[in-house]
C-alpha positions in Angstrom: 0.0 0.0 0.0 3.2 2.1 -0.2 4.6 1.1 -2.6 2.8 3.8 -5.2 2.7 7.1 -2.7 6.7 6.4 -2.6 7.2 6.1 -6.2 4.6 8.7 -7.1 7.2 10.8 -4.4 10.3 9.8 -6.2 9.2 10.7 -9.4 8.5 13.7 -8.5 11.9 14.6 -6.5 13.2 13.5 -10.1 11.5 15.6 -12.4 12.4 18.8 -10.3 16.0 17.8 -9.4 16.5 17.1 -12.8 14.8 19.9 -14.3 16.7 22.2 -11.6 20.2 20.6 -13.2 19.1 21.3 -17.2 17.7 24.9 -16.3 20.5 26.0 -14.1 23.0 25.1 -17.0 25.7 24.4 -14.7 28.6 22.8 -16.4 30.1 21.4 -13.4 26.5 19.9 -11.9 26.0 17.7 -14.8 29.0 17.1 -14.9 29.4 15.3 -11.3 25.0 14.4 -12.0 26.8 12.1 -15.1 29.7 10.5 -12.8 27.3 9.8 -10.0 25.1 7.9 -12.0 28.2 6.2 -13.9 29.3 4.9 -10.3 25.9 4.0 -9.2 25.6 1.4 -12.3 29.1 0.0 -11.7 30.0 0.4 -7.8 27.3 -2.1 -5.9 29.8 -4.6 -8.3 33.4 -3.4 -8.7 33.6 -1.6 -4.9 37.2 -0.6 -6.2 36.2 1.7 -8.2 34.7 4.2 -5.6 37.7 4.5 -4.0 40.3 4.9 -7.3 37.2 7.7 -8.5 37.4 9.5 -5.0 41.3 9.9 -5.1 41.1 10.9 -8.9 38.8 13.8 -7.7 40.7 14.9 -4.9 43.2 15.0 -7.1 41.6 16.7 -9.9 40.7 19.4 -7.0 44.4 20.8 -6.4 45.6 20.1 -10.1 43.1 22.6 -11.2 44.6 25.3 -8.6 48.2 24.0 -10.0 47.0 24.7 -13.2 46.2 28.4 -12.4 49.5 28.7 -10.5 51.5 27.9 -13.4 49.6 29.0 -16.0 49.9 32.5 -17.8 49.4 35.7 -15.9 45.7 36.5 -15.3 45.7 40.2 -14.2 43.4 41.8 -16.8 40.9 39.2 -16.6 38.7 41.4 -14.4 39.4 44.6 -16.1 37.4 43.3 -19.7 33.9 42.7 -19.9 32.8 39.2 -19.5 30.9 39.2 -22.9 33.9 40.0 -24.8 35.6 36.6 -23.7 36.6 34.5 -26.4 37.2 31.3 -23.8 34.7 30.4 -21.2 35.1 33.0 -18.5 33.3 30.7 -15.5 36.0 28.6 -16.0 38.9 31.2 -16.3 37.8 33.1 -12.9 38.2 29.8 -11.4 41.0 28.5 -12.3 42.8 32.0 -12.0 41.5 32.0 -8.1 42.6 28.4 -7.9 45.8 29.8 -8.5 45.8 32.5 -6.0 44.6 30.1 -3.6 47.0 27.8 -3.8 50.0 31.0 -3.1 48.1 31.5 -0.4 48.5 28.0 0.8 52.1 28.1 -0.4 52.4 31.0 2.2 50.7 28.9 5.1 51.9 25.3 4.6 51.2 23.9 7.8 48.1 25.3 9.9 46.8 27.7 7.3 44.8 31.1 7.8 42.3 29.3 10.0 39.1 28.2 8.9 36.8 30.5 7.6 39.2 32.9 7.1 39.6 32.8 3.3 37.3 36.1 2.2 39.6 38.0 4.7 42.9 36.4 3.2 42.5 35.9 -0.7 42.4 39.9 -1.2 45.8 40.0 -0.7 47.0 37.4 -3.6 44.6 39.3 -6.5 46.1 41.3 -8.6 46.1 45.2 -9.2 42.6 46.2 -10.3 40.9 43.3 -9.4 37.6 43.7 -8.2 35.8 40.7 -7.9 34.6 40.0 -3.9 35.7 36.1 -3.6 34.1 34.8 -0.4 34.7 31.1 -1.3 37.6 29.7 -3.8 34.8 27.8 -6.1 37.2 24.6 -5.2 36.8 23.4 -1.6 39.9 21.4 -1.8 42.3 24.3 -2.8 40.0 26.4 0.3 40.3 23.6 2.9 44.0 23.4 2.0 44.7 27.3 2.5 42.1 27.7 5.2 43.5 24.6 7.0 47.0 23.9 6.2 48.7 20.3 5.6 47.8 19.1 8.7 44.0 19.6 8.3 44.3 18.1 5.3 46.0 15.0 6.2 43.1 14.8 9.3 40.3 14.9 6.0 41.8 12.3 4.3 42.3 10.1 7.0 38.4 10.4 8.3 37.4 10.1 4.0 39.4 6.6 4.3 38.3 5.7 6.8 34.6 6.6 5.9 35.2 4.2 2.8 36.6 1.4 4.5 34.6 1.1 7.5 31.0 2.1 6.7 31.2 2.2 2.6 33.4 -0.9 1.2 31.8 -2.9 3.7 28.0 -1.9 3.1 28.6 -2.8 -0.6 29.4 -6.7 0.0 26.1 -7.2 2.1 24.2 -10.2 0.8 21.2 -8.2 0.9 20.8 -7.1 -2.4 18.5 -4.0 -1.4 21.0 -2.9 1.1 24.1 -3.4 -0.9 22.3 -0.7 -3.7 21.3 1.5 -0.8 25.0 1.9 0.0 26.2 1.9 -3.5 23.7 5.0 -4.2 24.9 6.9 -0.8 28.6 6.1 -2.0 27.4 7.9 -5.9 26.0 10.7 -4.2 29.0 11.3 -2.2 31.0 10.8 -5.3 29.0 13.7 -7.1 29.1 16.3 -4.3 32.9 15.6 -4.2 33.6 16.1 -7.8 30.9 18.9 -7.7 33.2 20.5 -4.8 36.3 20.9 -7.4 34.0 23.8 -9.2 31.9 25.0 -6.0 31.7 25.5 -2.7 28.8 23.2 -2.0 30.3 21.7 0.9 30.2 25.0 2.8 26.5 25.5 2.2 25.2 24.9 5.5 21.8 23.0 3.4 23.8 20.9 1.5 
């Protein structure tokens, strides 16, 4: 007698989640929306592949401040209009403040600026005439790096391990076939927000 009320439910969540995604024309959510779902088909069978995905994306998350660090000099990027932009300019503002995020974690290697300090320190790594207000890095990775230093970092990956080898890994071999894709979807979702995190600051979103 449930049965239809909860799909009726679902369906609807669906429809507006998904329409939400399409209108929104975020890049970067259908972009982790499409790797969730890939690792929701193939992670209640090949449980190695959550793992060897979540490592790619943290990596992913500090390449693309390296890839602002080294890259060419952005300092006129704020002084031209946005519509005049040849490349796409979303992606150019963040990977410039990638960059300047990670000098200012090259400045505070070990403890950071402090969490939650990041809107107060970034200022001082934009260039002259910059003018854009950046209360979050658009990356969380490259944030929770500057805000918290090697040693906060090393403290996140240690709880994310053991996250997937205590509660995750183990949840996926259940003989229970309805439990085993119950843990395989909460193990996609988490996939998602993490590779959604590389481009955002959902993590920080006290709702999220």
């Amino acid at each position: 007698e449930w049965a239809v009320p909860r799909l009726l439910a679902l369906a609807g969540f669906g429809v507006l989640s998904l329409s939400g995604l399409v209108l929104c024309r975020s890049w970067g959510g259908l972009l982790a929306f499409g790797a969730g779902m890939v690792a929701l088909a193939l992670s209640a069978r090949f449980r190695a592949l959550l793992v060897v995905l979540c490592a790619i994306t943290v990596i992913g998350g500090v390449a693309a401040g390296l890839i602002g660090y080294v890259g060419p000099d952005l300092a006129d990027l704020e002084q031209r209009p946005i519509v005049t932009a040849t490349a796409n300019p979303s992606a150019t503002y963040r990977l410039d403040a990638g960059g300047n995020t990670l000098r200012n974690a090259d400045d505070h290697p070990w403890t950071g600026t402090v969490l939650g300090t990041f809107s107060w320190a970034f200022p001082a790594y934009q260039g002259a005439g910059e003018w854009l207000t950046w209360r979050e890095a658009h990356n969380d990775y490259l944030q929770f790096l500057a805000e918290g230093g090697l040693v906060s970092c090393i403290l996140g990956l240690w709880g994310g391990w053991i996250l997937l080898r205590s509660i995750l890994l183990p949840a996926l071999t259940l003989r229970r076939k309805g439990t085993r894709w119950t843990a395989a979807a909460v193990g996609a979702a988490l996939l998602a927000a993490m590779i959604h995190a590389v481009v955002e600051f959902s993590l920080q979103i006290p709702a999220n």
